[in-house]
PASEBA-1860 file (N, C-alpha, C; in nm, 3 decimals):
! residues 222
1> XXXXXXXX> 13.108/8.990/9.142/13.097/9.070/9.265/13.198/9.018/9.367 ~ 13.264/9.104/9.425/13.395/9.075/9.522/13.320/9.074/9.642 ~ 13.400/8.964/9.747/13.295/8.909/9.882/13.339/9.025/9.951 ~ 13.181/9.023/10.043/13.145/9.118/10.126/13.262/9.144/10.234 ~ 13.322/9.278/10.282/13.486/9.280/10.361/13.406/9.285/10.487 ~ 13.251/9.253/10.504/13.254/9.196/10.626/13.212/9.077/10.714 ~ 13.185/8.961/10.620/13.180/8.837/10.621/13.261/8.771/10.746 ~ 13.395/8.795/10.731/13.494/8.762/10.829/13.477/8.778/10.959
9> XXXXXXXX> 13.397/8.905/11.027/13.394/9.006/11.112/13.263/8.946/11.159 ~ 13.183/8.948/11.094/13.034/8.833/11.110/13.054/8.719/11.158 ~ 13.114/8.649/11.138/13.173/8.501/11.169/13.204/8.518/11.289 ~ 13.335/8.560/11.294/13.372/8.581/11.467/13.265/8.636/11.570 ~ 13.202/8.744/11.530/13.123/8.836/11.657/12.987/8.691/11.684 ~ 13.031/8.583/11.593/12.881/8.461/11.667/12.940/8.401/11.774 ~ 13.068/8.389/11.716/13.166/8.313/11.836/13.259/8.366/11.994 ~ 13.275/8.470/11.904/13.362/8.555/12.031/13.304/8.554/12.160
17> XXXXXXXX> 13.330/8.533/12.267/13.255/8.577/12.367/13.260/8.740/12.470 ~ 13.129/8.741/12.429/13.132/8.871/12.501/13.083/8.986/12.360 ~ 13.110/8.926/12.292/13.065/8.963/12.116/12.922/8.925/12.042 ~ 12.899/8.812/12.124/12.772/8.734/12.044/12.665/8.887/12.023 ~ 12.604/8.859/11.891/12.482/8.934/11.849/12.384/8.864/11.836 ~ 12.261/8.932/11.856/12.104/8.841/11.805/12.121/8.858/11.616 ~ 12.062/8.777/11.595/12.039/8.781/11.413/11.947/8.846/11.370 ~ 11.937/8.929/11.247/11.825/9.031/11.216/11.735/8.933/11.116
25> XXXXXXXX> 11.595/8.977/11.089/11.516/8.914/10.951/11.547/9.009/10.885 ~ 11.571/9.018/10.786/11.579/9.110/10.654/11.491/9.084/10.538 ~ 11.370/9.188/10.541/11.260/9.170/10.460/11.257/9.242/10.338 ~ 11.233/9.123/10.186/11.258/9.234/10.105/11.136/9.173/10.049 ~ 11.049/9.349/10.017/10.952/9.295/9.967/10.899/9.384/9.784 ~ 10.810/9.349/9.754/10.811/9.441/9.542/10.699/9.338/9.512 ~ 10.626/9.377/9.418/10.592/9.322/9.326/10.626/9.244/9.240 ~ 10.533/9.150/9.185/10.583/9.079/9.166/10.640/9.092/8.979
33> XXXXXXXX> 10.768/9.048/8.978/10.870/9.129/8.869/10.924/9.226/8.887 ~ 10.946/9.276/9.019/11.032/9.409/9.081/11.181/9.383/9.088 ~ 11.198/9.223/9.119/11.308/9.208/9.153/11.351/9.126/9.271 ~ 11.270/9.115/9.349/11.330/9.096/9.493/11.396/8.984/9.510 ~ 11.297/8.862/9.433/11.378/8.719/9.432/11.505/8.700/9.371 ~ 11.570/8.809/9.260/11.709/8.825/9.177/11.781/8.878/9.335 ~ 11.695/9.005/9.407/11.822/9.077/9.505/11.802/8.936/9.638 ~ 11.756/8.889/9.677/11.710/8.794/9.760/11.867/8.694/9.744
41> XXXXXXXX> 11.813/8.661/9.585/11.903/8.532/9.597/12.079/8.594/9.567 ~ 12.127/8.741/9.532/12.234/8.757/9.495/12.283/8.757/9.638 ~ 12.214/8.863/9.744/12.268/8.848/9.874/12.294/8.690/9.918 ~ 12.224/8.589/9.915/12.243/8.456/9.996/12.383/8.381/9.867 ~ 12.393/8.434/9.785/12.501/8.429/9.672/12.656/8.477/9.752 ~ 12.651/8.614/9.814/12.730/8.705/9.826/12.792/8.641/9.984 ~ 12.671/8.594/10.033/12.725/8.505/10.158/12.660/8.442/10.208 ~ 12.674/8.308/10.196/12.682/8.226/10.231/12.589/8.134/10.362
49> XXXXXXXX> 12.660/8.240/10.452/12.622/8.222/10.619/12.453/8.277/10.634 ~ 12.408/8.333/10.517/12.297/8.404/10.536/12.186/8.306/10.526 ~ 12.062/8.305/10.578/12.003/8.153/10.604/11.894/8.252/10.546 ~ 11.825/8.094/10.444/11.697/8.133/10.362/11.565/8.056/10.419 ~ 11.484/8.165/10.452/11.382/8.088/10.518/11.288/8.047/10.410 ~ 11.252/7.911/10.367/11.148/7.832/10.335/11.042/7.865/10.381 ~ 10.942/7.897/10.303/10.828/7.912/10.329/10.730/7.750/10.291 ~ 10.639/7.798/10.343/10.523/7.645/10.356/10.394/7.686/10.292
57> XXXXXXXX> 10.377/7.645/10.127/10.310/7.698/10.025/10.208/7.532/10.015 ~ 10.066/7.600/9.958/9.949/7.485/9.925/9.989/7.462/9.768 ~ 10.039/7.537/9.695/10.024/7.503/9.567/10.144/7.397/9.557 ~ 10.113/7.358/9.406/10.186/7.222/9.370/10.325/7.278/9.346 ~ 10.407/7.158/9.346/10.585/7.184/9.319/10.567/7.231/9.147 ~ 10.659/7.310/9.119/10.688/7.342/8.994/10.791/7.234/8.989 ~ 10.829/7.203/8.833/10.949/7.142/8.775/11.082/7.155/8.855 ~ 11.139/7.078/8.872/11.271/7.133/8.982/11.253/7.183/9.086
65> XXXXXXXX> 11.115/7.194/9.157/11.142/7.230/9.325/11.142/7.124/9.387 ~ 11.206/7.141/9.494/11.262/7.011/9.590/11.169/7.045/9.731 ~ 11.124/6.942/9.782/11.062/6.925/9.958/11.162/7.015/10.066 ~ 11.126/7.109/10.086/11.276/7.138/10.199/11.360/7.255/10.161 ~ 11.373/7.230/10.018/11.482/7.317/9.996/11.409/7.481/9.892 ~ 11.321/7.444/9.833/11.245/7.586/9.796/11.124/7.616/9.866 ~ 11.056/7.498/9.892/10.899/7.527/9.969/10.891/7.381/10.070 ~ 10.788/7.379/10.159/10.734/7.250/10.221/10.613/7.287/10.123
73> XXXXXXXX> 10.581/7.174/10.079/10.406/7.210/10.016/10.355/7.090/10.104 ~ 10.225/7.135/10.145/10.152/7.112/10.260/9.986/7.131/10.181 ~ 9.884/7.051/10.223/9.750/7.063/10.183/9.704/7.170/10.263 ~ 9.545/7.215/10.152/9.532/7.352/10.244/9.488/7.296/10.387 ~ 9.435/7.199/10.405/9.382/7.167/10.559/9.502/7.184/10.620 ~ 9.626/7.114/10.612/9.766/7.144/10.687/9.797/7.272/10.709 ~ 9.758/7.321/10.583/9.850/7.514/10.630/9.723/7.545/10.750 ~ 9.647/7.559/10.731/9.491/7.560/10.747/9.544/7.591/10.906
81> XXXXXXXX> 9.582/7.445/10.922/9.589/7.369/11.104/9.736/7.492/11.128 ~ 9.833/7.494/11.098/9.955/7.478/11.069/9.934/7.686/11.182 ~ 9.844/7.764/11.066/9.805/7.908/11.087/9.740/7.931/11.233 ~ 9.682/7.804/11.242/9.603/7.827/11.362/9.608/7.809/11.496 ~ 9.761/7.707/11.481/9.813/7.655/11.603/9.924/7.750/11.620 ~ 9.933/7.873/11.541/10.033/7.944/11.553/10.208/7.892/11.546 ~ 10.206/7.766/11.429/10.338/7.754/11.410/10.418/7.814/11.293 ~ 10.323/7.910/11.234/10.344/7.990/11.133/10.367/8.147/11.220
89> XXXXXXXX> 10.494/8.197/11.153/10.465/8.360/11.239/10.401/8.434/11.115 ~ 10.434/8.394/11.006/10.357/8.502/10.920/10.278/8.422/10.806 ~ 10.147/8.405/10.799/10.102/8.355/10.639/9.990/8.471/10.526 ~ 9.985/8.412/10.445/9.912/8.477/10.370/9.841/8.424/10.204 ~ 9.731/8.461/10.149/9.684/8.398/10.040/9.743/8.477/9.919 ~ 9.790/8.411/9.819/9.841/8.498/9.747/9.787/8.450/9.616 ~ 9.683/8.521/9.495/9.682/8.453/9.378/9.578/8.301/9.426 ~ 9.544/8.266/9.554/9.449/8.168/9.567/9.545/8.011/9.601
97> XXXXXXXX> 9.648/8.079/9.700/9.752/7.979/9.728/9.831/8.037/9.847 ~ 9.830/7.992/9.964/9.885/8.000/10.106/10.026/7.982/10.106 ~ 10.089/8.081/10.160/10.207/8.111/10.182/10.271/8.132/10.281 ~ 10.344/8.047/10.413/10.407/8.116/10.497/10.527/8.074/10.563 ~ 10.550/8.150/10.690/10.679/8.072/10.717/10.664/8.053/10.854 ~ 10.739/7.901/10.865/10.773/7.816/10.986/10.837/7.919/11.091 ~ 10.766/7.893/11.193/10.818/8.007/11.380/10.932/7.944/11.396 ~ 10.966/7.793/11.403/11.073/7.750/11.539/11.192/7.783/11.470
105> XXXXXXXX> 11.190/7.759/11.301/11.370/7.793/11.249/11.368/7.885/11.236 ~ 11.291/8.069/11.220/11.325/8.162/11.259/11.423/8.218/11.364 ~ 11.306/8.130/11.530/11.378/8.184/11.638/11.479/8.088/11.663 ~ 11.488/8.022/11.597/11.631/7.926/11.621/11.735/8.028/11.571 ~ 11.705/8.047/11.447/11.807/8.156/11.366/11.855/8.281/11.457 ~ 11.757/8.312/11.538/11.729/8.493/11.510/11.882/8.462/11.678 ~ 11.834/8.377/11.746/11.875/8.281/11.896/12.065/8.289/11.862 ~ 12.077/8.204/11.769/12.176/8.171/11.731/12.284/8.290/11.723
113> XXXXXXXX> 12.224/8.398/11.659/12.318/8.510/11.564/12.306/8.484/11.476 ~ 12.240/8.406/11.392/12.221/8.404/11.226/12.095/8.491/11.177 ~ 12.139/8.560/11.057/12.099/8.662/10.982/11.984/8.588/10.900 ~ 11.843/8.600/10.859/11.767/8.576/10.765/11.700/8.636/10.636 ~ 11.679/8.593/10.539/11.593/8.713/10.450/11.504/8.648/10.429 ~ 11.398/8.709/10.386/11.262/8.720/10.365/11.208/8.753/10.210 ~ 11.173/8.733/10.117/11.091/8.779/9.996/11.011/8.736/10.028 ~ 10.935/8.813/10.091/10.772/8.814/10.125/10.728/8.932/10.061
121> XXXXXXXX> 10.522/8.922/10.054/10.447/9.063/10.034/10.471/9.141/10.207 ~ 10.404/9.238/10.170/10.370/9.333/10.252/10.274/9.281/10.344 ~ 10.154/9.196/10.312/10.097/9.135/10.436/10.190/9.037/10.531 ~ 10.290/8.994/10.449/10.372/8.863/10.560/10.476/8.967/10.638 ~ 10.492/9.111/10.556/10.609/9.201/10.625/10.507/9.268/10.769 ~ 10.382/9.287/10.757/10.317/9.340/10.846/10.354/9.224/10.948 ~ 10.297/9.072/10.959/10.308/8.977/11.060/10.423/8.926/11.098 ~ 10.505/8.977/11.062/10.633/8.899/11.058/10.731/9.043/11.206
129> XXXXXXXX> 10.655/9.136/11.127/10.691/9.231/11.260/10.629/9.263/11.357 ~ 10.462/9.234/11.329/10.410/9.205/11.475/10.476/9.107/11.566 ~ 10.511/8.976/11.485/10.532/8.863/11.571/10.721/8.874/11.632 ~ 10.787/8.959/11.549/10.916/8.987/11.571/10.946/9.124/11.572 ~ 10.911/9.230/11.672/10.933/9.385/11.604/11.041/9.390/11.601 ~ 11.175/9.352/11.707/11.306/9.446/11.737/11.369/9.318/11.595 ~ 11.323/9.260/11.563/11.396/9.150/11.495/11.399/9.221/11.319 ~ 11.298/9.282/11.287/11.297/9.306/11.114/11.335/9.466/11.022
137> XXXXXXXX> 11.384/9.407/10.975/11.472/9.541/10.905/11.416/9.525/10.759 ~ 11.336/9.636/10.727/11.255/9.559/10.590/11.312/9.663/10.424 ~ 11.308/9.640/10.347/11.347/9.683/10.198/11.231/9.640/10.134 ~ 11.121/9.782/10.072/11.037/9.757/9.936/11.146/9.797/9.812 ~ 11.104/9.709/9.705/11.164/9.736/9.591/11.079/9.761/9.496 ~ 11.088/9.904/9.401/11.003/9.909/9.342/11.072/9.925/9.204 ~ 10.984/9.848/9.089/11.032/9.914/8.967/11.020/10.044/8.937 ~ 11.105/10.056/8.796/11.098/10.183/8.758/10.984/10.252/8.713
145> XXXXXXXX> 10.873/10.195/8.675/10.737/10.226/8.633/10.690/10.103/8.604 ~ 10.542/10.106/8.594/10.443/10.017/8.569/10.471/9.963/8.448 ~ 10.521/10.054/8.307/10.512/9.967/8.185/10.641/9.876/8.193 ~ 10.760/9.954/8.275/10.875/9.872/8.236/10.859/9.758/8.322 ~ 10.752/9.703/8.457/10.716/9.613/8.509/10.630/9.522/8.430 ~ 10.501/9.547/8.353/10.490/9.445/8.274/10.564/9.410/8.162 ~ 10.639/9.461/8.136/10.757/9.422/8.015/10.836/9.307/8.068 ~ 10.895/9.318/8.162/10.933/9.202/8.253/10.832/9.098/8.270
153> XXXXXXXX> 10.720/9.151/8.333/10.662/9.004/8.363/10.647/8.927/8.163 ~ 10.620/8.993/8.113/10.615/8.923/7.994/10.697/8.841/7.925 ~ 10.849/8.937/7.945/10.933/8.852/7.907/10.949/8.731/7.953 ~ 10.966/8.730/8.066/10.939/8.556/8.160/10.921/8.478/8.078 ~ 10.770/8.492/8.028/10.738/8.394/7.943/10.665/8.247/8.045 ~ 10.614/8.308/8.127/10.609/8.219/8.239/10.446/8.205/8.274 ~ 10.357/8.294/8.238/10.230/8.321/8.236/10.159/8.405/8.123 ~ 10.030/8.341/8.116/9.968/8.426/8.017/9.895/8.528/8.030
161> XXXXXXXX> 9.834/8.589/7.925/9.770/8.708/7.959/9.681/8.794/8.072 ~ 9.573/8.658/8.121/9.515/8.699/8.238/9.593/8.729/8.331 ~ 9.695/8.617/8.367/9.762/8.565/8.490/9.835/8.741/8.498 ~ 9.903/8.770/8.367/10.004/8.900/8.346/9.916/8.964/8.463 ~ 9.768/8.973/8.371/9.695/9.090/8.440/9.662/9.096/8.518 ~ 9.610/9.008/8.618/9.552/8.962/8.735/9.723/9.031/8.832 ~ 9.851/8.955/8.789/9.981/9.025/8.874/9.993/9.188/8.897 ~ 9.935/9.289/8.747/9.962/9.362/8.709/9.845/9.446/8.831
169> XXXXXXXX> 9.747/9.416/8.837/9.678/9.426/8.939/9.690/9.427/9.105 ~ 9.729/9.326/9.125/9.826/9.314/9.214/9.946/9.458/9.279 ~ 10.030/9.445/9.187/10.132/9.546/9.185/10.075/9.632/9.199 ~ 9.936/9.747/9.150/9.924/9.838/9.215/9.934/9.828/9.358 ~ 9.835/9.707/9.413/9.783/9.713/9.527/9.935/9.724/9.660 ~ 10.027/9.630/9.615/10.109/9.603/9.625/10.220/9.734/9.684 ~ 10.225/9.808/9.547/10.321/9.940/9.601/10.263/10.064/9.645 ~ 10.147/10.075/9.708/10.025/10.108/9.798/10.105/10.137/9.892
177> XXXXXXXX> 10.159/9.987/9.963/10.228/9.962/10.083/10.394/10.024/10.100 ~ 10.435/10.075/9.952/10.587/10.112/10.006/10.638/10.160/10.140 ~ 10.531/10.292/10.205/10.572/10.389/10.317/10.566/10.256/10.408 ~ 10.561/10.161/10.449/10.553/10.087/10.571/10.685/9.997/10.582 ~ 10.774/10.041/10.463/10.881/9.960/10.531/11.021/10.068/10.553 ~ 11.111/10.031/10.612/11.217/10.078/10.644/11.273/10.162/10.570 ~ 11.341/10.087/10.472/11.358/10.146/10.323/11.312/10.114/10.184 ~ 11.321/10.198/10.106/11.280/10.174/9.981/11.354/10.191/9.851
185> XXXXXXXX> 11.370/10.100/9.771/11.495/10.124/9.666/11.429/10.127/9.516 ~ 11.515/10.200/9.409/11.398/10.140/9.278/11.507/10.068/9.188 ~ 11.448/9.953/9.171/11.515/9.837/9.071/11.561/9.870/8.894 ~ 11.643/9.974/8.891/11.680/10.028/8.776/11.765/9.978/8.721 ~ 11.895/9.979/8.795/12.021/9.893/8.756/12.063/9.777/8.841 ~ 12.019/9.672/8.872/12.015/9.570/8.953/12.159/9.511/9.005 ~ 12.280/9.568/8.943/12.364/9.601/9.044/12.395/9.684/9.181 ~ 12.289/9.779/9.107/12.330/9.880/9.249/12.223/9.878/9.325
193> XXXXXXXX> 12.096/9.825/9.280/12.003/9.764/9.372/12.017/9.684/9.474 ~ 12.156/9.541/9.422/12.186/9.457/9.540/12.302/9.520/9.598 ~ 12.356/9.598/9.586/12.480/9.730/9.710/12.397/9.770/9.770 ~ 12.250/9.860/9.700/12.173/9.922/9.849/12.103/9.782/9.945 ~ 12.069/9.693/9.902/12.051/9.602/10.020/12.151/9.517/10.094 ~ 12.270/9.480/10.046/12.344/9.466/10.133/12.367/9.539/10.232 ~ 12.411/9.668/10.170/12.387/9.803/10.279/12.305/9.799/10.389 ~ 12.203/9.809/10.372/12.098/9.826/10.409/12.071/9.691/10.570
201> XXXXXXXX> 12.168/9.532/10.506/12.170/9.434/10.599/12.297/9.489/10.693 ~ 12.414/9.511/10.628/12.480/9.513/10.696/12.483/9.633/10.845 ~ 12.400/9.743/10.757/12.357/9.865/10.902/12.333/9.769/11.004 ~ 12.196/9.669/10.967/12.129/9.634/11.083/12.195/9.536/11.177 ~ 12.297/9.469/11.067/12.402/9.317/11.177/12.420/9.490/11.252 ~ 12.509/9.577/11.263/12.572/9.651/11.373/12.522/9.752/11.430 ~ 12.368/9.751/11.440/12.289/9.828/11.532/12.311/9.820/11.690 ~ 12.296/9.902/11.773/12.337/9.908/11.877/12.312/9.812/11.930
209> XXXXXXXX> 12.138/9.788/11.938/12.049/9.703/11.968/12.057/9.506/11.985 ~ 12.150/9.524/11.845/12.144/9.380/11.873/12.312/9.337/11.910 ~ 12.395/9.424/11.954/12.521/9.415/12.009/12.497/9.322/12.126 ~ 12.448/9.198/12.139/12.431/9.182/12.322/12.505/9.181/12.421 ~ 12.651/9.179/12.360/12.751/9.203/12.472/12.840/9.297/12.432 ~ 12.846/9.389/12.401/12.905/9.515/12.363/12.890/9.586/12.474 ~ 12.781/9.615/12.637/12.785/9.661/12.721/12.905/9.604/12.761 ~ 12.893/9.513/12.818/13.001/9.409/12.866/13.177/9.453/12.854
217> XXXXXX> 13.198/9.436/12.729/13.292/9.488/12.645/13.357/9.661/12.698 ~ 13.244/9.719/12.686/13.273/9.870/12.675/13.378/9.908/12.888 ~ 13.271/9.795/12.934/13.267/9.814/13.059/13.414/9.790/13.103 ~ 13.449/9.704/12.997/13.566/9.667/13.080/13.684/9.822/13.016 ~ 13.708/9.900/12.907/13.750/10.025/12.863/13.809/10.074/12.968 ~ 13.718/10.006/13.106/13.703/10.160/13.226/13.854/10.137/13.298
END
């Protein structure tokens, strides 16, 4: 995949003055085996500058996850405290395991001009825009049907039969929620799945809205 032709243009409008933009969240959310974590991670692939928010999970590290860099894992009393003191903007139980994400490096991000994504469910996309409305620009991804979704989860090879089913379950509940986000894409050819969400980020970097000095700019035209 050839880098994004507007990477360059991003860079400067953090620095320029009179240019600076606020940073968008970009929420992509699917079931689970839809895809989102493949389109998730090709975008932060595609560039770079795009900041991945860590979430703060109770369950144990898998093989190869690192403190910091895929999850904080935290006891449930910590998330527990963590939800309640409101340093979480969005959490949620997922499968019988707490999931959420840290407030201050959001609005540090969002402050800055840096861009974020999100693979969250639909409950963390609901709180995540209560707690940030003008801030989230959201993408459901749905597979192409239910059988070609458990075909995937199977292949994995990553869980067994209940677990399949217990997900498979899930996923109904799951794409229930499509109408509540922005847009919606279906994960057919997973190339052109990650074009419609780049797309889809790049609309929102140049929404009117988060231009903050583009008044400024225009004013001087006169």
């Amino acid at each position: 995949m050839s880098p994004p032709p507007d990477q360059g243009q991003n860079r400067s409008s953090l620095h320029r003055p009179g240019l600076a933009r606020r940073g968008v969240c970009l929420v992509i959310s699917a079931p689970s085996g839809a895809g989102k974590s493949t389109i998730a991670n090709a975008l932060r692939a595609a560039e770079p500058e795009l900041q991945h928010s860590v979430s703060v999970t109770t369950r144990a590290p898998r093989p190869g996850e690192t403190e910091g860099v895929h999850y904080y894992f935290r006891q449930v009393e910590q998330f527990a405290e963590m939800a309640r003191t409101g340093e979480l903007v969005e959490w949620a139980e997922v499968f019988g395991r707490g999931y959420g994400t840290p407030r201050a490096p959001v609005e540090a991000c969002l402050a800055a001009g840096r861009d974020m994504v999100f693979d969250i469910d639909w409950q963390g996309h609901r709180q995540l825009r209560a707690a940030l409305p003008a801030d989230v620009v959201s993408l459901f991804v749905l597979p192409p049907s239910l059988p070609i979704l458990e075909r995937r989860l199977r292949a994995r090879a990553a869980d067994d039969a209940d677990e399949i089913a217990r997900r498979m379950a899930a996923a109904r509940d799951e794409i229930s929620h499509w109408k509540e986000f922005d847009h919606v894409i279906v994960n057919e050819v997973l190339e052109r799945a990650i074009g419609d969400a780049r797309a889809v980020l790049n609309a929102a970097r140049i929404a009117t809205v988060r231009q903050r000095g583009m008044a400024a700019l225009v004013q001087g035209f006169g």
